[in-house]
C-alpha positions in Angstrom: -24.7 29.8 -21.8 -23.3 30.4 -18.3 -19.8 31.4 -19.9 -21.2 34.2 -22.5 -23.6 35.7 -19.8 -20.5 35.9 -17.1 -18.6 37.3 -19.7 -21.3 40.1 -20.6 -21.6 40.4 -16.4 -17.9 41.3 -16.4 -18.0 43.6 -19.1 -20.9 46.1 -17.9 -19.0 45.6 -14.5 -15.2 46.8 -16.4 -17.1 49.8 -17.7 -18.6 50.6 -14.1 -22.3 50.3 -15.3 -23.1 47.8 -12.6 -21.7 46.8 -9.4 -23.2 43.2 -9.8 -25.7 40.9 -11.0 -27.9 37.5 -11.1 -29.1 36.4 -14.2 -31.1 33.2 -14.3 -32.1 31.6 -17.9 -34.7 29.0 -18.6 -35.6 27.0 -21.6 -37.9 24.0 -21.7 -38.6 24.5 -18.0 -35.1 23.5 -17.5 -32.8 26.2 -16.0 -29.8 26.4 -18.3 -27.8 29.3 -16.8 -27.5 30.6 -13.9 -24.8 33.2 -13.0 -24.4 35.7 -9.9 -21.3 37.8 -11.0 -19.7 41.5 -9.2 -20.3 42.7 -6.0 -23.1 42.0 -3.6 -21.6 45.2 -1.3 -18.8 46.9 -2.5 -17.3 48.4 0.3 -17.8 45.8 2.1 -15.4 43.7 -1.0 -18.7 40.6 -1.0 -19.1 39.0 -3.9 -22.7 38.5 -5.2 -24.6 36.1 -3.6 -26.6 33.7 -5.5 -29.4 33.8 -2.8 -29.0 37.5 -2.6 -32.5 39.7 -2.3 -33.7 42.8 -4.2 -35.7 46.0 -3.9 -38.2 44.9 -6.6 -39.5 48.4 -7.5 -42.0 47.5 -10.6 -41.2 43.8 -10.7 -43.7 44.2 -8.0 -46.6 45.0 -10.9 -46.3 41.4 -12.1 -47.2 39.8 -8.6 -50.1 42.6 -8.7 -51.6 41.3 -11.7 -51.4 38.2 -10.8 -53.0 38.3 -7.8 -56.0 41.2 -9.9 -56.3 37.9 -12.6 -56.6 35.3 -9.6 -59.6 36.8 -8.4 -61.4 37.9 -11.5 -60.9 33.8 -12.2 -62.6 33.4 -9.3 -65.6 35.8 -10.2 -64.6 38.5 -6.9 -64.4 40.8 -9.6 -64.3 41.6 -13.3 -62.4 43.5 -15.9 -64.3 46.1 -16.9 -65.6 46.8 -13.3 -65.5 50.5 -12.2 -62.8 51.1 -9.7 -65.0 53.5 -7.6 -66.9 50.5 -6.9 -64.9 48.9 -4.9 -63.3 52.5 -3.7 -66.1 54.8 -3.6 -63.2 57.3 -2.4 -61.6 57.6 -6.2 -62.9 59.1 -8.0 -60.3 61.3 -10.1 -61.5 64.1 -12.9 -60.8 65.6 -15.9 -59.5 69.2 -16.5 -63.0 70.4 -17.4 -64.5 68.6 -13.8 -66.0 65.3 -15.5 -65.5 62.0 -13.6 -65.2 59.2 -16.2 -65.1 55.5 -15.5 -62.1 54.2 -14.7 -62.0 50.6 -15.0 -59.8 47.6 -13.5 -58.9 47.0 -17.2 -57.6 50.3 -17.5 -55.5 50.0 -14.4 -53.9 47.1 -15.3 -52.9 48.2 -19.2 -51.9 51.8 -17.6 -54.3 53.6 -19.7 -56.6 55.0 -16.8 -55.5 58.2 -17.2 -53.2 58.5 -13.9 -49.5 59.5 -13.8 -46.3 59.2 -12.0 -44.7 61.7 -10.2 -41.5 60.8 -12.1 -43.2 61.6 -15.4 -43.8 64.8 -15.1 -42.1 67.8 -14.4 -40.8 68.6 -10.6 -43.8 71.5 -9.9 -46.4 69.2 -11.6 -49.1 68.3 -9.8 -49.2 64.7 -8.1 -46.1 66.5 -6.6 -48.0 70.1 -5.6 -50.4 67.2 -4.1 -47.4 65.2 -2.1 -48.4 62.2 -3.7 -46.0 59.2 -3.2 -45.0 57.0 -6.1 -44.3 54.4 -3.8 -40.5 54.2 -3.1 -40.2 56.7 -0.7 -39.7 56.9 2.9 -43.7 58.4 3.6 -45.9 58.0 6.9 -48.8 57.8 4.5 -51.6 55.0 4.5 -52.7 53.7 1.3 -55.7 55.2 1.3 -54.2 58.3 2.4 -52.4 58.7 -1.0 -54.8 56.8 -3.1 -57.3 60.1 -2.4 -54.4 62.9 -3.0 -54.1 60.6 -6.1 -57.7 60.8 -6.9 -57.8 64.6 -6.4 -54.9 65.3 -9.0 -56.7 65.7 -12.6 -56.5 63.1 -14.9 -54.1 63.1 -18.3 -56.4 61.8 -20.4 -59.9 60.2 -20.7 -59.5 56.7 -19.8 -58.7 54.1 -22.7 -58.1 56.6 -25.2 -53.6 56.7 -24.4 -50.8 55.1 -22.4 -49.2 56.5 -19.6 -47.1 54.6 -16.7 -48.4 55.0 -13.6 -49.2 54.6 -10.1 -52.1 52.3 -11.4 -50.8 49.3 -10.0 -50.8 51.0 -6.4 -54.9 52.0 -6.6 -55.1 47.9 -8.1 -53.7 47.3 -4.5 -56.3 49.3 -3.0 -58.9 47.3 -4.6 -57.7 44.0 -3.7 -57.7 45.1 -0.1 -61.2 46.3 -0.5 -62.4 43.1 -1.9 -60.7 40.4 0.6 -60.3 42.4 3.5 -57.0 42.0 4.1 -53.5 43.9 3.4 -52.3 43.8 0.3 -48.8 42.1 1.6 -51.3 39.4 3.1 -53.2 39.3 -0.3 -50.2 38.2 -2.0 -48.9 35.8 0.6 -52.2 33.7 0.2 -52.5 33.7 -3.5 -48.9 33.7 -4.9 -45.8 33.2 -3.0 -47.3 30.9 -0.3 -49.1 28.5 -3.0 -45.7 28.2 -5.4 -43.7 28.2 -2.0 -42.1 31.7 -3.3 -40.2 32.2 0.6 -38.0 34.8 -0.2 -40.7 37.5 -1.7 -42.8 39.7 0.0 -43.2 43.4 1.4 -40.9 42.5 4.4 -37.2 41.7 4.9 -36.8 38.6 6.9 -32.8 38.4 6.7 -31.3 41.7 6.3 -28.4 39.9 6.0 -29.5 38.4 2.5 -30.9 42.3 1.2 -28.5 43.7 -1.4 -27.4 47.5 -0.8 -28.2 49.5 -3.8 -26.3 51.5 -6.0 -26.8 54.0 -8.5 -25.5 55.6 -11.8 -22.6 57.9 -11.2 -19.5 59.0 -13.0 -16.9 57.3 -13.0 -18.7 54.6 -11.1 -21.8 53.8 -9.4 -22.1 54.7 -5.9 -23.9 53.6 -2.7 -27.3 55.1 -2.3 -27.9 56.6 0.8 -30.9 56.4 2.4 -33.1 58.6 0.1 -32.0 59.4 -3.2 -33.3 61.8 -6.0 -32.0 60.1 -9.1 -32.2 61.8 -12.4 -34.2 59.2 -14.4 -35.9 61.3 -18.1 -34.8 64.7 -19.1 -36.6 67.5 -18.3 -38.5 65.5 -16.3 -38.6 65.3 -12.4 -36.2 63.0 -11.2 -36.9 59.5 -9.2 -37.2 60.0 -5.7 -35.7 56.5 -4.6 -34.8 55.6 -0.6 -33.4 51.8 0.0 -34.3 52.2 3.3 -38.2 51.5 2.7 -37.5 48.5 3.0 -36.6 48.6 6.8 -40.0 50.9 7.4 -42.6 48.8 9.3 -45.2 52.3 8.7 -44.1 51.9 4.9 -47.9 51.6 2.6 -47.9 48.3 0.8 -47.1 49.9 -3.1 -49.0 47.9 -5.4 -46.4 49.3 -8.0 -43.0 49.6 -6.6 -42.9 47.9 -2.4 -41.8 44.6 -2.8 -38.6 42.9 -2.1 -37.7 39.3 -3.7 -35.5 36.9 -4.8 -34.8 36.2 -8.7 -35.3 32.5 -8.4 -38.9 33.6 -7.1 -39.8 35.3 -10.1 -38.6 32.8 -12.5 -40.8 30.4 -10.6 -43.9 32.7 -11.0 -42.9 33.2 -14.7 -42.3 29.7 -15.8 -46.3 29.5 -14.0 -47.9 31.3 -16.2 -45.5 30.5 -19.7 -46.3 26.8 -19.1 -50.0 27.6 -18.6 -49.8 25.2 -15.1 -53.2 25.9 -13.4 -52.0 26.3 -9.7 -53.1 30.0 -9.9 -55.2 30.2 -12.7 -56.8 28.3 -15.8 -54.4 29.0 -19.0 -56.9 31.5 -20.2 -56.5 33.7 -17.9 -52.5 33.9 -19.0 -53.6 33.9 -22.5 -55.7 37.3 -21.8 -52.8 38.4 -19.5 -50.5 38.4 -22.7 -52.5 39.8 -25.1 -52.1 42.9 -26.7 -54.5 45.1 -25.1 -53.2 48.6 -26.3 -52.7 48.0 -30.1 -53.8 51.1 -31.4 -52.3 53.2 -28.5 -48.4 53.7 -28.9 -46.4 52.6 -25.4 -44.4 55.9 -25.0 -40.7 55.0 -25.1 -41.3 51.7 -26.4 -40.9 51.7 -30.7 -42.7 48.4 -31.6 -43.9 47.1 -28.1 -47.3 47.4 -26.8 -49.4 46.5 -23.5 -51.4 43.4 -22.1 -52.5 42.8 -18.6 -49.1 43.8 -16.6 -46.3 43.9 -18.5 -45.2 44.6 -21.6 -46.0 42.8 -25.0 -43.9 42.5 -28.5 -45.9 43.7 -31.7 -43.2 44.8 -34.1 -39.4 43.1 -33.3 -37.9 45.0 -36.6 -39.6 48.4 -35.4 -38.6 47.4 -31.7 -34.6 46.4 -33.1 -34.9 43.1 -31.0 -34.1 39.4 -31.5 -36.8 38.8 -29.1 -40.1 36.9 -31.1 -43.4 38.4 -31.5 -45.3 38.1 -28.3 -42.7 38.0 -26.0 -43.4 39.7 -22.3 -40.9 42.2 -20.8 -40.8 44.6 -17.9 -38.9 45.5 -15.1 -37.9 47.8 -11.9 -36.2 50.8 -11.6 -33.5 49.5 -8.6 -32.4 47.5 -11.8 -33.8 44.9 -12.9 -35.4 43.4 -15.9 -37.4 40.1 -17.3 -38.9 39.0 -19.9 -40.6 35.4 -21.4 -40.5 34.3 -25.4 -43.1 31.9 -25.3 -42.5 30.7 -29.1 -38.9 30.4 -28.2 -39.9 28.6 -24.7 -37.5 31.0 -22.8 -37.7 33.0 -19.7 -34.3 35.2 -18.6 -34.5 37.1 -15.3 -31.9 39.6 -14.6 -32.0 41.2 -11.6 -28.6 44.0 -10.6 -28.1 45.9 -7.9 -27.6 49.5 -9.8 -30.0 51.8 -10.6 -31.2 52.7 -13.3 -28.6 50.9 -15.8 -29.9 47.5 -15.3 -33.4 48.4 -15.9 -35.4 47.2 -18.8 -35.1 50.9 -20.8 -33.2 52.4 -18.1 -30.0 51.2 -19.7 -27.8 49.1 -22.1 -27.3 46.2 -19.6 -30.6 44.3 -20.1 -30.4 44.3 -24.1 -26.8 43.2 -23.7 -27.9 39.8 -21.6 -31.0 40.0 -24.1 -28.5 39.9 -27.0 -26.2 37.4 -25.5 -29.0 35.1 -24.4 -30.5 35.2 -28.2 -26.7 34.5 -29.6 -25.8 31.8 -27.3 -29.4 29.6 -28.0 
């Protein structure tokens, strides 16, 4: 397994799609490849590092929902709750002025109504309202952009379509309402503290380790510098992307996109919840975590894949041209990175790069070519 997946490394590395690359793959619980391949810093001519860390950009969803599912298994909140509840503050409306309910259900399966600024088109209006989508360099508080989020008008009534969004940022929001703590501390006490994940969290401890990022450019990718507008969906705005977010003390704690980590720490977390091991919750919580929640509501981008509780879930593998089985998870983060878990198959791959957007799960070919090796090689 190691050979093939160096091999497809190398090759998205001759064709300058990536710079480098850690790709971790696990079957039975037992990890049967593990390959770090390219460049950890260019310029600097350092090889990958196995125990490199990464921007996580929306890798940081998974430990969200996680930490949303840990306390609805311990009764501090519930599904269908209405968001306002718990942040009286949000309260966003529709064109014509109503205020529907916006539930933590809806949060979590991104069919709230709510946007990203990267979705839409550059005078739309979470960016007439200055609203952060998280991986910016901002001065803003959480709550600060959680109400210009609330005052931009809804896409749709909640429940009734699927749009990506900033979601996962008002999900942080709640959970700091409900244990009255930061977000950053949330997730220390539930997740990476518990399965000893020491190299994940909103805050750098050894720069050293961080990998520089890099970004889609012709001939080759290039160095981002420290704030980036990266041209992500035509016609649409592009991503606004500065690596050096991770060096602001001030930065908000994104509930969708501020997170930095270590691939070995979210094979950990996955291999938790595909096991069904109840060190953060009882299996059934997994079990409703994986479920297709969106069925009749089409995952824009996504031919044959629809929605549970976080991440994405496989409905059709001939409509979505995969090998992958039916019911497999999958997402990913936009500084290049993607993941996904087969549980009929027993497998979990993590693939984490250090260009953007090339090695993001549909940001480029790179995660379907490890996908296509991985499925091959078994």
């Amino acid at each position: 397994m190691k050979q093939q997946v160096s091999q497809t490394i190398q090759t998205a590395i001759k064709e300058n799609r990536i710079r480098g690359a850690i790709v971790l793959v696990a079957q039975d619980g037992k990890l049967i490849g593990e390959t770090a391949e390219g460049f950890f810093d260019v310029e600097a001519g350092a090889p990958m590092k196995a125990d490199a860390i990464f921007r996580l950009a929306s890798v940081t969803k998974l430990y969200v929902a996680v930490a949303t599912m840990i306390l609805v298994s311990k009764g501090k909140l519930k599904l269908e709750d209405s968001v306002d509840q718990y942040l009286p503050y949000f309260q966003p409306h529709l064109t014509d002025g109503s205020k529907p309910k916006i539930t933590i259900r809806h949060l979590l399966t991104h069919t709230s109504g709510l946007g990203y600024g990267f979705l839409e088109k550059e005078d739309g209006p979470l960016h007439r309202s200055a609203v952060s989508d998280g991986m910016d360099i901002t001065n803003l508080t959480l709550e600060e952009n959680l109400r210009r989020l609330s005052a931009v008008p809804l896409n749709f009534y909640p429940g009734s379509a699927w749009l990506y969004s900033l979601s996962f940022d008002v999900l942080g929001g709640v959970l700091e309402n409900i244990e009255n703590k930061p977000l950053p501390v949330i997730i220390r006490d539930l997740i990476t503290q518990p399965l000893h994940l020491n190299d994940t969290g909103f805050e750098i401890k050894d720069v050293a380790r961080l990998a520089p990022a890099y970004m889609n450019a012709d001939p080759a990718p290039v160095k981002m510098r420290a704030a980036e507008k990266i041209n992500g969906f035509e016609g649409l705005a592009p991503v606004l992307m500065s690596p050096d977010r991770a060096f602001q003390k001030n930065a908000f704690p994104s509930g969708g996109a501020g997170m930095l980590g270590a691939p070995k720490d979210l094979l950990v977390l996955l291999e938790t919840l595909r096991t069904g091991s109840d060190l953060l919750f009882p299996q059934s919580f997994v079990q409703e975590m994986s479920k297709n929640q969106t069925a009749a509501l089409p995952v824009a981008g996504w031919p044959g894949w629809s929605y549970g509780l976080g991440f994405s879930i496989l409905a059709d593998p001939r409509e979505a041209n995969t090998p992958e089985s039916v019911g497999t998870w999958r997402w990913g983060g936009a500084y290049g990175h993607s993941w996904f878990v087969d549980p009929e198959k027993r497998l979990t791959v993590v693939a984490f790069t250090n260009t953007a957007l090339e090695g993001m799960s549909g940001g480029g070919r790179f995660p379907m070519d490890i996908r296509d090796t991985v499925y091959q090689t078994l």
